[in-house]
Backbone as CSV, one residue per row, in Angstrom:
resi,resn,N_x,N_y,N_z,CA_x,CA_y,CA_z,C_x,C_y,C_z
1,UNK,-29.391,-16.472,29.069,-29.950,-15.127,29.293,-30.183,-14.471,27.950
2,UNK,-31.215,-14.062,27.904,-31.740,-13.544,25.972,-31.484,-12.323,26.300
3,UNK,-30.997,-11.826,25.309,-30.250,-10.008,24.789,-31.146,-9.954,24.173
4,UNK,-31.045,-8.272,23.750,-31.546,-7.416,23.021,-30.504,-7.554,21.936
5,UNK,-31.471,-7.192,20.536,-30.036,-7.409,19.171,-29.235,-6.077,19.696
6,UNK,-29.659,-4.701,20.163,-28.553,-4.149,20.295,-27.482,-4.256,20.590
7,UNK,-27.375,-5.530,21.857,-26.164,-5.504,22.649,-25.597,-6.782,22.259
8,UNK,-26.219,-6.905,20.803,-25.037,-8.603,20.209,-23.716,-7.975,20.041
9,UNK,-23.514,-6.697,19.576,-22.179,-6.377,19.412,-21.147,-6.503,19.848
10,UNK,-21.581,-6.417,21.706,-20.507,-5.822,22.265,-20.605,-7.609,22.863
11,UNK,-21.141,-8.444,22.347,-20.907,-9.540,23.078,-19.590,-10.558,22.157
12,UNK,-19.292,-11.769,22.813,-17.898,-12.436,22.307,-18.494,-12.930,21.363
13,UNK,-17.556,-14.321,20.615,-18.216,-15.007,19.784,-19.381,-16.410,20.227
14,UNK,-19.480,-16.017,21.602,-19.991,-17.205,22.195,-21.980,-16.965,21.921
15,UNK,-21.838,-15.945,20.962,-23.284,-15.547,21.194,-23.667,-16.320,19.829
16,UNK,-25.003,-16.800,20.095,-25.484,-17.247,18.625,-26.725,-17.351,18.075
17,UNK,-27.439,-17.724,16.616,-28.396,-17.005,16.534,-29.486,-18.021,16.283
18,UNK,-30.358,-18.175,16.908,-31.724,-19.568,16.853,-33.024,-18.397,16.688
19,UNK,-34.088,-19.141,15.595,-34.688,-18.584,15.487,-35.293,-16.875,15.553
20,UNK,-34.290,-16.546,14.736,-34.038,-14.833,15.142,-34.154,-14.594,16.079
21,UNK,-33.662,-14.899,17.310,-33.172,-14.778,18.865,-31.946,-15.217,19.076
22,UNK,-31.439,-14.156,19.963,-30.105,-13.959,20.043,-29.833,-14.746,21.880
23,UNK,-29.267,-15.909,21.884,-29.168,-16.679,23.089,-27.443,-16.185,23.451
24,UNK,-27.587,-16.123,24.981,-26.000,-15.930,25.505,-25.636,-17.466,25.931
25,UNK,-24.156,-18.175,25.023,-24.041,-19.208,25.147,-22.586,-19.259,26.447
26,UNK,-23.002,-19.896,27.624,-21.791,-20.322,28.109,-20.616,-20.482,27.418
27,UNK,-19.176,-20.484,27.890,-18.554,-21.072,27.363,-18.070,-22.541,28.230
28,UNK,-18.687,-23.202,29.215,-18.554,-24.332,29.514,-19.719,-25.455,28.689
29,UNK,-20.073,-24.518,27.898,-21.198,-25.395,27.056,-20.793,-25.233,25.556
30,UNK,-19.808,-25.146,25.572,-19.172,-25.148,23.831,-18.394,-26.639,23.559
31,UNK,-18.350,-26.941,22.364,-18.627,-28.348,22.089,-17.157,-29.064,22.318
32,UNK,-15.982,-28.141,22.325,-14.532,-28.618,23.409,-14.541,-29.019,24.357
33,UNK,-15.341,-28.227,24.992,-15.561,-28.443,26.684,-16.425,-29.925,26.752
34,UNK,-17.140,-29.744,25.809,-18.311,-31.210,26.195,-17.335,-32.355,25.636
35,UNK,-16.936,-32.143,24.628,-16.123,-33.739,24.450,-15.128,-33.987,25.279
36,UNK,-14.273,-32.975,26.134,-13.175,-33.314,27.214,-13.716,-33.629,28.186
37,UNK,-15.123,-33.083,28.832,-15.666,-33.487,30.161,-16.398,-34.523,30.073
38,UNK,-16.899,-35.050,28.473,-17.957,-36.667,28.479,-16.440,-37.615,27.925
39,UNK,-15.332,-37.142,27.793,-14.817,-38.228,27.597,-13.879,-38.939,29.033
40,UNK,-13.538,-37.525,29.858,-13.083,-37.523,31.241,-14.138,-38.564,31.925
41,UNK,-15.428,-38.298,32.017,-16.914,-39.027,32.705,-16.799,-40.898,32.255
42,UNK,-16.679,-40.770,30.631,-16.644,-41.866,30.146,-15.411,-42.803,30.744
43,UNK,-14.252,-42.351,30.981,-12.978,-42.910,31.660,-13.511,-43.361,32.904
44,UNK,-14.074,-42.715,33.662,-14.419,-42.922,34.892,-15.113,-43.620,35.354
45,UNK,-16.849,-44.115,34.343,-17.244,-44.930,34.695,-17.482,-46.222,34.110
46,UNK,-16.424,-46.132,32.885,-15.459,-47.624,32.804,-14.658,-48.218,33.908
47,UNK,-13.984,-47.519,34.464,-12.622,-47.782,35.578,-14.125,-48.504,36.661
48,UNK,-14.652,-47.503,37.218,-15.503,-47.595,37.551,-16.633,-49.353,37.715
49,UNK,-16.753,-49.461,36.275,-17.574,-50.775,36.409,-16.256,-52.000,36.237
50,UNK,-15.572,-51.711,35.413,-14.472,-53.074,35.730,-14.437,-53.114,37.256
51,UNK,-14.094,-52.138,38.165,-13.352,-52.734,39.428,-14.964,-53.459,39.947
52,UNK,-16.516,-52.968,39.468,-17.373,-53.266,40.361,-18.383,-55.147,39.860
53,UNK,-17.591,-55.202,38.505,-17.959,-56.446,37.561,-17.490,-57.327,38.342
54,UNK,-16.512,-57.774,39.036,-16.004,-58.875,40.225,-16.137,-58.812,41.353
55,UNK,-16.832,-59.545,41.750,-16.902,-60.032,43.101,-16.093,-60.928,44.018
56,UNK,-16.088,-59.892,45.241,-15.616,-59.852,46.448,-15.659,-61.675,46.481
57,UNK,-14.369,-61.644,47.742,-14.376,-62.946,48.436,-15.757,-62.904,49.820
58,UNK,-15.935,-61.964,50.223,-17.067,-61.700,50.704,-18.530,-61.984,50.566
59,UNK,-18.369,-61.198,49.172,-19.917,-61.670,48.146,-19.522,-62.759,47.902
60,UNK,-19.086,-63.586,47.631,-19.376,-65.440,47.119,-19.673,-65.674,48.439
61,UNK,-19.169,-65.634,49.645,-19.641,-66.322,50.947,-20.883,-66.073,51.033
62,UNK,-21.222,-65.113,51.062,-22.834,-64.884,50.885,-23.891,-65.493,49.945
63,UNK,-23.158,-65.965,48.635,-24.444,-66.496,47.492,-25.161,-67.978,48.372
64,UNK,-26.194,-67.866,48.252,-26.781,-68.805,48.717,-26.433,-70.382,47.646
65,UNK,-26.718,-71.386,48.335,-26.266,-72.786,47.734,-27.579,-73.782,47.777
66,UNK,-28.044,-73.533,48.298,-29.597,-74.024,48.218,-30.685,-73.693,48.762
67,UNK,-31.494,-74.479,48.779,-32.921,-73.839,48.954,-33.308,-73.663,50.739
68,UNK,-32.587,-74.071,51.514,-32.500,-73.742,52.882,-31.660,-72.710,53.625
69,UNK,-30.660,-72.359,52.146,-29.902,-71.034,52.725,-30.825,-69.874,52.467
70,UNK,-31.708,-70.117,51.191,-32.247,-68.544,51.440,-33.298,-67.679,51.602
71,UNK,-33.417,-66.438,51.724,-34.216,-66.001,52.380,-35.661,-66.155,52.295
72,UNK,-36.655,-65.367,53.093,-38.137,-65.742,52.759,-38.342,-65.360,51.718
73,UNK,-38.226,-64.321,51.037,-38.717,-63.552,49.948,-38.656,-64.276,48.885
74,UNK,-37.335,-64.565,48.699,-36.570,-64.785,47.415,-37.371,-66.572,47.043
75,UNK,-37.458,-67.527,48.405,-37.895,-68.804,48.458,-39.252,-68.640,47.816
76,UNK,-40.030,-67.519,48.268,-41.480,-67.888,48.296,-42.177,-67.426,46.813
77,UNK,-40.502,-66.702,46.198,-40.788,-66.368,44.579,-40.509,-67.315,43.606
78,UNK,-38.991,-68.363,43.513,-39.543,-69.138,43.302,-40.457,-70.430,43.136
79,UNK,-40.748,-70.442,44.683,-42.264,-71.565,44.607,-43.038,-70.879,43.544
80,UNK,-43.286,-69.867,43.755,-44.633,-69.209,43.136,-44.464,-69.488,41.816
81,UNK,-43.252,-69.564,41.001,-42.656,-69.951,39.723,-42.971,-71.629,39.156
82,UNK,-43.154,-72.472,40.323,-43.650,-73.466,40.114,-42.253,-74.578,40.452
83,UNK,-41.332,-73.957,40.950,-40.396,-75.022,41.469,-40.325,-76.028,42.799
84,UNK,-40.448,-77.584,42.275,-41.091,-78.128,43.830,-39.961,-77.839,44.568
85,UNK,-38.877,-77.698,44.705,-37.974,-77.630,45.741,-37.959,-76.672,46.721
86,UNK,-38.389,-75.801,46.249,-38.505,-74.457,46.668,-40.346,-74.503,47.478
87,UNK,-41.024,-75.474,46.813,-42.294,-75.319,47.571,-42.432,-76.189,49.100
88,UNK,-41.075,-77.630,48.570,-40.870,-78.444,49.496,-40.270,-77.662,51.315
89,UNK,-39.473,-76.368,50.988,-38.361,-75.785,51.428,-39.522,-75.048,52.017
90,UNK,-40.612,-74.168,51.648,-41.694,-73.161,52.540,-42.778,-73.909,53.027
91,UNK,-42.937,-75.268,52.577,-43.749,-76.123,53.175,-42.975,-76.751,55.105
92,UNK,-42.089,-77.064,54.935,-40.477,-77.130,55.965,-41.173,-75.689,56.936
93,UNK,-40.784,-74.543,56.741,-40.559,-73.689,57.270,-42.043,-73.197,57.851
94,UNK,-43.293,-73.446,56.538,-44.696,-73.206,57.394,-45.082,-74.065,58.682
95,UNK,-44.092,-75.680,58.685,-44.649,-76.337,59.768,-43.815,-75.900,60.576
96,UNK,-42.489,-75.321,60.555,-42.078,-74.656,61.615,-42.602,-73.978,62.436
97,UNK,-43.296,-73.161,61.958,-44.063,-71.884,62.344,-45.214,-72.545,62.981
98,UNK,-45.462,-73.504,62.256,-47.401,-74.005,63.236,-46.950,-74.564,64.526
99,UNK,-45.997,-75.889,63.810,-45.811,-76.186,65.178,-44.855,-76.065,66.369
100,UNK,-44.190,-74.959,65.936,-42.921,-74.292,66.922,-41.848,-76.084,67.062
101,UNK,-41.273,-76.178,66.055,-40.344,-77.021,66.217,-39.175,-76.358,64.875
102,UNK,-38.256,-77.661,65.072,-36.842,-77.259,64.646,-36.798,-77.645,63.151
103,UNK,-36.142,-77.072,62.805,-36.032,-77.552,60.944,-36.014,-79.220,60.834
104,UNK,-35.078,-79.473,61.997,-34.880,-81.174,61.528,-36.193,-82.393,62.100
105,UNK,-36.893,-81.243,62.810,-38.244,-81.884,63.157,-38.988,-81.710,62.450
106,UNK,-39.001,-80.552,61.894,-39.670,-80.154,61.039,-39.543,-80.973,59.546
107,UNK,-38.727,-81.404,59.017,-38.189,-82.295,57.942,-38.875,-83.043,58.086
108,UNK,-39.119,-83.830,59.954,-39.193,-85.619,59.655,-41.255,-85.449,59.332
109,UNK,-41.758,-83.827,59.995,-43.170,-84.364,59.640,-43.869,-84.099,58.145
110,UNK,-42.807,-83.510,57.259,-42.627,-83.089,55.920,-42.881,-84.304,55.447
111,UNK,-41.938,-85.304,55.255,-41.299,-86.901,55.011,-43.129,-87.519,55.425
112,UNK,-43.396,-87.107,56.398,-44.717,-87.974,56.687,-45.898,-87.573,56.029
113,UNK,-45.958,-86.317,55.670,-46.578,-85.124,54.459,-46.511,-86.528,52.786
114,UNK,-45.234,-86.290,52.508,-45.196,-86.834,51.457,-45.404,-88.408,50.935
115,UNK,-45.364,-88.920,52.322,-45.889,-90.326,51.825,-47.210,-90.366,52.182
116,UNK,-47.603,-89.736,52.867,-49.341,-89.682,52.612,-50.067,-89.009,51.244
117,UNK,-49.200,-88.110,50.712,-49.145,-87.843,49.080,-49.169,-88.850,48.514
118,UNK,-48.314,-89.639,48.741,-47.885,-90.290,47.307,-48.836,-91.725,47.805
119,UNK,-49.577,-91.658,48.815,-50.502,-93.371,48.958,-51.424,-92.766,47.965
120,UNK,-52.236,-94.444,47.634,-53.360,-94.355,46.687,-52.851,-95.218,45.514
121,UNK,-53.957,-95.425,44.874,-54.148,-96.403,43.760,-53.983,-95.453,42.293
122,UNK,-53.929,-94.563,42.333,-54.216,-93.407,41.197,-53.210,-93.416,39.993
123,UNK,-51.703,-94.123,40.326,-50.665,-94.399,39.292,-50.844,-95.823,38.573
124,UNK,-51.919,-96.570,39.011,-51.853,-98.056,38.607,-52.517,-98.041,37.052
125,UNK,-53.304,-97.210,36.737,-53.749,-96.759,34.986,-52.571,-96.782,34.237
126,UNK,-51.878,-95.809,34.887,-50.247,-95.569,33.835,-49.144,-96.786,33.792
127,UNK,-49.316,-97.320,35.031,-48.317,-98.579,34.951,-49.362,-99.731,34.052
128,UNK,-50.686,-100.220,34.057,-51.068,-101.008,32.993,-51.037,-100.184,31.855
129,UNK,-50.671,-99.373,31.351,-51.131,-98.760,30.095,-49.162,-99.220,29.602
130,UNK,-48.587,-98.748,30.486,-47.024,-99.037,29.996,-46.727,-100.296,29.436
131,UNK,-47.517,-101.502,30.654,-47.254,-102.801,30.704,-47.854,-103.208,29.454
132,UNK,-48.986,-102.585,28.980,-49.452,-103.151,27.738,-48.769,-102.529,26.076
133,UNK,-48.102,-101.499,26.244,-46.925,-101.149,25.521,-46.048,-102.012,25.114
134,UNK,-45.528,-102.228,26.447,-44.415,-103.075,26.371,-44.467,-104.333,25.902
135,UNK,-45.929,-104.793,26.164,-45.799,-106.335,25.673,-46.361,-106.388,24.344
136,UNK,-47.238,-105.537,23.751,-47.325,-105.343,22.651,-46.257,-105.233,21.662
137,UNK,-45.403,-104.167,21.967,-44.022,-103.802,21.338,-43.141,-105.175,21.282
138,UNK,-43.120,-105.556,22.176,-42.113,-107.111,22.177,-42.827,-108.344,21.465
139,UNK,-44.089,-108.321,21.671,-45.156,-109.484,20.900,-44.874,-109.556,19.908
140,UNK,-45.263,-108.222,19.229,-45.444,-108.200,17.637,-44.614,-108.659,17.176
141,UNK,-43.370,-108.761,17.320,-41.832,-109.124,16.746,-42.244,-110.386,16.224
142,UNK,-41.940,-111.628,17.057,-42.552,-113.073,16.829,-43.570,-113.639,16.238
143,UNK,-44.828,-112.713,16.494,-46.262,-112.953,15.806,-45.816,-113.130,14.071
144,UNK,-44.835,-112.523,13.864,-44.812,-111.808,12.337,-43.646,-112.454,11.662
145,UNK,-42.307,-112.540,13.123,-41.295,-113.325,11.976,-40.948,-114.410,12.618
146,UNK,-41.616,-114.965,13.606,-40.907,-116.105,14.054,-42.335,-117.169,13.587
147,UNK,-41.752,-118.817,12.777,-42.779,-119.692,12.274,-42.632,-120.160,13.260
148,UNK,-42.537,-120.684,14.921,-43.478,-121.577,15.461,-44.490,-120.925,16.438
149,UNK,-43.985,-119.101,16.446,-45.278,-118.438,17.370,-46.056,-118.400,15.848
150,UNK,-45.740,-118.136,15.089,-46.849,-117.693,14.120,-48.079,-118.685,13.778
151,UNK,-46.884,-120.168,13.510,-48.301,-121.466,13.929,-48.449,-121.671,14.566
152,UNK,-48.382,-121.679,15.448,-49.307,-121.603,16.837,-50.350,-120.650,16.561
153,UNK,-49.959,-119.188,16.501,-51.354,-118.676,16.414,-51.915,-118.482,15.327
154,UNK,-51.686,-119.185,14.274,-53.101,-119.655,13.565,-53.716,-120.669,13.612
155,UNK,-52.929,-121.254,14.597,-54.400,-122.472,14.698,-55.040,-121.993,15.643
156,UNK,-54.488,-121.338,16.161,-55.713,-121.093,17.709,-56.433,-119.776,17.252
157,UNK,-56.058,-118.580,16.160,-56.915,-117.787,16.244,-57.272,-116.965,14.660
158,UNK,-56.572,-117.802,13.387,-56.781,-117.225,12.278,-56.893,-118.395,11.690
159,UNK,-56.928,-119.605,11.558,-57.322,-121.117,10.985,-56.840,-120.738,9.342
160,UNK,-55.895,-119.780,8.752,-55.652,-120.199,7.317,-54.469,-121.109,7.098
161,UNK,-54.869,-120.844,5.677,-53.928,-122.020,4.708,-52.403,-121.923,5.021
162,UNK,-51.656,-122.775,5.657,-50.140,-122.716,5.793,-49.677,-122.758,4.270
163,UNK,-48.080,-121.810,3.999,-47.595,-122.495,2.508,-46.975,-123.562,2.416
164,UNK,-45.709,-123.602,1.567,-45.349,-124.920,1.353,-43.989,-124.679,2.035
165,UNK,-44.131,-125.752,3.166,-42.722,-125.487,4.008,-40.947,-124.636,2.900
166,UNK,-40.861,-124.579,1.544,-40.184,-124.028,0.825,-40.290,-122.814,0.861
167,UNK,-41.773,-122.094,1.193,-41.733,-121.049,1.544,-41.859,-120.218,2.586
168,UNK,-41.615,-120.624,3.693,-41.187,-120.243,4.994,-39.727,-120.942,5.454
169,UNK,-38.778,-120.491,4.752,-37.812,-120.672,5.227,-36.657,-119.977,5.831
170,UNK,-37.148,-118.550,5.427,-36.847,-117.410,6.234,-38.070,-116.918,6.894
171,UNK,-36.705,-115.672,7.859,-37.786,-114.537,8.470,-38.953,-113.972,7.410
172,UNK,-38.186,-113.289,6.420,-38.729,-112.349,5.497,-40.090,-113.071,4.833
173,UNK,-40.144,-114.414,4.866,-41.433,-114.918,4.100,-41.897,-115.196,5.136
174,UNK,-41.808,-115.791,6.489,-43.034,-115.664,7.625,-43.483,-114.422,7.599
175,UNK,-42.853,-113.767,7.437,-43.402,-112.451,7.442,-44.147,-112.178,5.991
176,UNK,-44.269,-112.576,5.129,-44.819,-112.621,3.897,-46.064,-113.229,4.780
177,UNK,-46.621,-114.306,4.852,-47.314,-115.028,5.245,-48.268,-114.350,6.304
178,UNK,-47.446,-114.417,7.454,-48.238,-113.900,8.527,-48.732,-112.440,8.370
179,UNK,-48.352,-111.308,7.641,-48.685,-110.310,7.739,-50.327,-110.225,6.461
180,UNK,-50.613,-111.639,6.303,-51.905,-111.340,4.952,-53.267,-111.005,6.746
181,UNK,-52.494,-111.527,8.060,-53.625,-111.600,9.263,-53.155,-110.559,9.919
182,UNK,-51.810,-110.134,10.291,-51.490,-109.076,10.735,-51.812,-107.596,10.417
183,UNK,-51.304,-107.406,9.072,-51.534,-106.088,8.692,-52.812,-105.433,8.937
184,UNK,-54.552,-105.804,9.050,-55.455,-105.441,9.513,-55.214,-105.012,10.885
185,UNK,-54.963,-105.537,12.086,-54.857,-105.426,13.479,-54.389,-104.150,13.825
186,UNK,-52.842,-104.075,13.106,-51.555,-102.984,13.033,-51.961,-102.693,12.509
187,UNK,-52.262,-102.122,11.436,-53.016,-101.251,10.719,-54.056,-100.311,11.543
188,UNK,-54.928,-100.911,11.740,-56.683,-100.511,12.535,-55.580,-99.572,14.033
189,UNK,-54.724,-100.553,14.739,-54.282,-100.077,15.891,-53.282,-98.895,15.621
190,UNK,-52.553,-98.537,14.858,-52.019,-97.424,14.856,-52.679,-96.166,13.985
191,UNK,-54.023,-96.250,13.219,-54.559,-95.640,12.765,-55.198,-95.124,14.155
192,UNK,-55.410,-95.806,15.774,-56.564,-95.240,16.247,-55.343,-94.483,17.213
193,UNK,-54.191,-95.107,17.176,-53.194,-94.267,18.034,-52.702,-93.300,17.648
194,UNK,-52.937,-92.930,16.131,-52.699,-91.756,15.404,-53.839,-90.496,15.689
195,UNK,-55.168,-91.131,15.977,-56.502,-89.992,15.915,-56.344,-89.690,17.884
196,UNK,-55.569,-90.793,18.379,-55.773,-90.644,19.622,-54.948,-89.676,20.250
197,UNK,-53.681,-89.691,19.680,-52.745,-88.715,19.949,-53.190,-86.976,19.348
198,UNK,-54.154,-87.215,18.096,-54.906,-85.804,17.982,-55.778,-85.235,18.799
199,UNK,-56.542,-85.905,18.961,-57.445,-85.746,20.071,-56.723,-85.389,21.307
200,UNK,-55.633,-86.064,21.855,-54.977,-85.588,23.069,-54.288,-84.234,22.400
201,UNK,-54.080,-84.059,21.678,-53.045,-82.693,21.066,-54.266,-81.487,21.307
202,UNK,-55.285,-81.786,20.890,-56.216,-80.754,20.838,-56.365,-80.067,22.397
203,UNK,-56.819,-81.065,23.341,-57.343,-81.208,24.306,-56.355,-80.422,25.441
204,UNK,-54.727,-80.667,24.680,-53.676,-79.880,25.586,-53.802,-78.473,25.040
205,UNK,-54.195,-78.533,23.808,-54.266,-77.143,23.448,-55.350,-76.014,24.152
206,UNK,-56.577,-76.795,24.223,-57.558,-76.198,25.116,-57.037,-76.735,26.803
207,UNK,-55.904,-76.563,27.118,-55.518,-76.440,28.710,-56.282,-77.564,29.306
208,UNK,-56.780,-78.571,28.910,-57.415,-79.375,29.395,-56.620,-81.311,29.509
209,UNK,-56.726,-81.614,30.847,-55.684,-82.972,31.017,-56.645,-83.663,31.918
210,UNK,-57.596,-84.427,31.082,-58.717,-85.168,32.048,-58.683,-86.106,32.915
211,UNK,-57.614,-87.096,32.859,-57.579,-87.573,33.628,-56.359,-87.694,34.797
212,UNK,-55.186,-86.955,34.161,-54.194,-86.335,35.224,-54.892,-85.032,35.965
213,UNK,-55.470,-84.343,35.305,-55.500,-83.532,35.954,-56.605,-83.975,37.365
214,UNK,-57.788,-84.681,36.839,-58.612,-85.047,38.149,-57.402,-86.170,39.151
215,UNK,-56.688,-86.698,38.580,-55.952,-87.372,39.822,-54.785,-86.235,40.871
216,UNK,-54.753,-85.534,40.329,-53.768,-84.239,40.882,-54.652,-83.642,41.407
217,UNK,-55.747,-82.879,41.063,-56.418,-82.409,42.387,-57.243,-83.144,43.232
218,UNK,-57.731,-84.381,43.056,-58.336,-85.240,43.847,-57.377,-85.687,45.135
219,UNK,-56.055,-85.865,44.650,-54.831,-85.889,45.815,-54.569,-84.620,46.699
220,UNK,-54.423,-83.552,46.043,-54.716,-82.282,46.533,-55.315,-81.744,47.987
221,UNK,-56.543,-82.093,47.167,-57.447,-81.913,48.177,-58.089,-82.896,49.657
222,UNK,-57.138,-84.228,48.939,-57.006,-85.473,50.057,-55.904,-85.333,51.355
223,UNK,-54.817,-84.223,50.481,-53.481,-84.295,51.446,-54.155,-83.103,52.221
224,UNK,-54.346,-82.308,51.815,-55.236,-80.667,52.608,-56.171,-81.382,53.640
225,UNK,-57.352,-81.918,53.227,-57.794,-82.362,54.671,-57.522,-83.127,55.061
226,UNK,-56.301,-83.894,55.136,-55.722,-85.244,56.195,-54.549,-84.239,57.140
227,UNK,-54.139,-82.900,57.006,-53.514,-82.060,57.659,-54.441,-80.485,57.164
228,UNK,-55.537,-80.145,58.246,-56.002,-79.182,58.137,-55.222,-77.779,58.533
229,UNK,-54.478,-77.954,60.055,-53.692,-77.291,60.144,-52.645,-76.500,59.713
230,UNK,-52.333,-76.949,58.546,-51.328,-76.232,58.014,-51.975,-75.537,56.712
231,UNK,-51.368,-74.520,56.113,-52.191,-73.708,55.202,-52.504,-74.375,53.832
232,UNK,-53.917,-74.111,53.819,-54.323,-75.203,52.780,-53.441,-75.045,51.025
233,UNK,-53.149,-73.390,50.737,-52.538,-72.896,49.876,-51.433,-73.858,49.602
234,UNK,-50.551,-73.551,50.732,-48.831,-74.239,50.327,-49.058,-75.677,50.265
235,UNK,-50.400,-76.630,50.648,-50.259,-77.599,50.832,-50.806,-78.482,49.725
236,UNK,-51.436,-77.852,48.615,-52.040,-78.143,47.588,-51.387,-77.794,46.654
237,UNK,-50.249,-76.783,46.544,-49.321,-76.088,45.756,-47.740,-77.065,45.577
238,UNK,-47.514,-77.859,46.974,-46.762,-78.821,47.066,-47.531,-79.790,46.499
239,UNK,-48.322,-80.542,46.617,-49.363,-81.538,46.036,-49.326,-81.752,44.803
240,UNK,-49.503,-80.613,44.130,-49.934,-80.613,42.617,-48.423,-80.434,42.173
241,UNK,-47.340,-80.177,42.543,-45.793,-80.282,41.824,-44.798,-81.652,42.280
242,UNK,-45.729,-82.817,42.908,-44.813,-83.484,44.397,-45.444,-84.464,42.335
243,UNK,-44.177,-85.130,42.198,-44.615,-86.308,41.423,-45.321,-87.661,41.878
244,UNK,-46.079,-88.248,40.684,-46.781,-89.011,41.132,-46.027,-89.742,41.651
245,UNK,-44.949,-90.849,41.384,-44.157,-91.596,42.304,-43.108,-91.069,42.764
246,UNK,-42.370,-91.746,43.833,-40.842,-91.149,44.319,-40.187,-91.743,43.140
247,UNK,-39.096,-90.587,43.010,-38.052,-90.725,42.292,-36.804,-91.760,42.576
């Protein structure tokens, strides 16, 4: 309540002076009062959060334990996050709904969902591409230090000069030897697996995966119309997170 300066006189010491205006100050607003009542407040809602930081034997019965305990909301947020379990779990529950059956019926036409996913020829690129890894990786070994693969394959595919049996008498000098035909091959081949892996680096960088990505939606859109009935959304959303083979 603002006074007149006349009547500062007759007022206590609670009066004080801001901008040559004379303000009437409470005395529940003097700075005793505030540190006993924020430190009283502060007691309180310490006590306060300790007792509310632990949870009840109650609340643990309630935390959900997997993806069939819980609710719609919470399920259909993380699908949306990109977790298959959770897409597997609203995929379950949409065929519930279509076809008015029971979760455990509902499971077995899920199960029939996913192996019609996973048919097709579309993983057989990645398994020859492995297979030729692998035998490459294990080849090379012998080509280079073992002398009776190494003669062998120069007679059948580099026709040079053998040395003088004195000098192939270890690993380390077949490998002297054989690497004057080797080192071009290995060489040329990890120079192109070096530009190849750039090229793929780039290509992830521009969001782009040419040939996974056309086998993921080409499946997609194979599992969607071999079950029209069910919503094409959740069923292409399971599709594109369901791995290429079973685990």
């Amino acid at each position: 309540r603002r006074m007149r300066p006349s009547s500062v006189a007759a007022t206590s010491s609670h009066a004080v002076t801001y901008s040559n205006a004379y303000y009437w100050q409470s005395p529940i607003n003097t700075p005793s009062y505030n540190n006993n009542n924020n430190n009283t407040t502060r007691r309180f809602l310490q006590t306060a959060h300790e007792d509310t930081t632990k949870p009840t034997a109650d609340i643990a019965k309630m935390m959900p334990v997997g993806m069939p305990e819980m609710n719609n909301e919470t399920l259909v947020t993380i699908a949306a996050l990109g977790n298959h379990n959770a897409r597997c779990e609203v995929l379950i529950r949409h065929i519930m709904t279509v076809d008015g059956l029971d979760y455990d019926a509902a499971k077995t036409k899920f199960e029939e969902i996913a192996e019609s996913n996973r048919a097709g020829l579309a993983v057989y690129p990645y398994f020859i591409g492995i297979s030729m890894g692998m035998i490459a990786a294990i080849g090379s070994l012998p080509l280079v230090f073992d002398l009776t693969t190494a003669v062998w394959f120069n007679e059948g595919y580099v026709t040079t000069d053998v040395p003088e049996p004195k000098d192939l008498e270890t690993m380390l000098e077949v490998g002297s030897w054989t690497w004057n035909w080797m080192e071009p091959p290995l060489g040329a081949l990890s120079f192109s697996l070096l530009c190849l892996q750039y090229a793929r680096a780039q290509l992830e960088n521009l969001g782009l995966h040419p040939y996974t990505s056309q086998v993921i939606n080409s499946r997609a859109d194979r599992l969607a119309a071999a079950f029209p009935q069910y919503n094409c959304l959740l069923i292409r959303q399971y599709s594109k997170s369901d791995p290429l083979v079973k685990r």
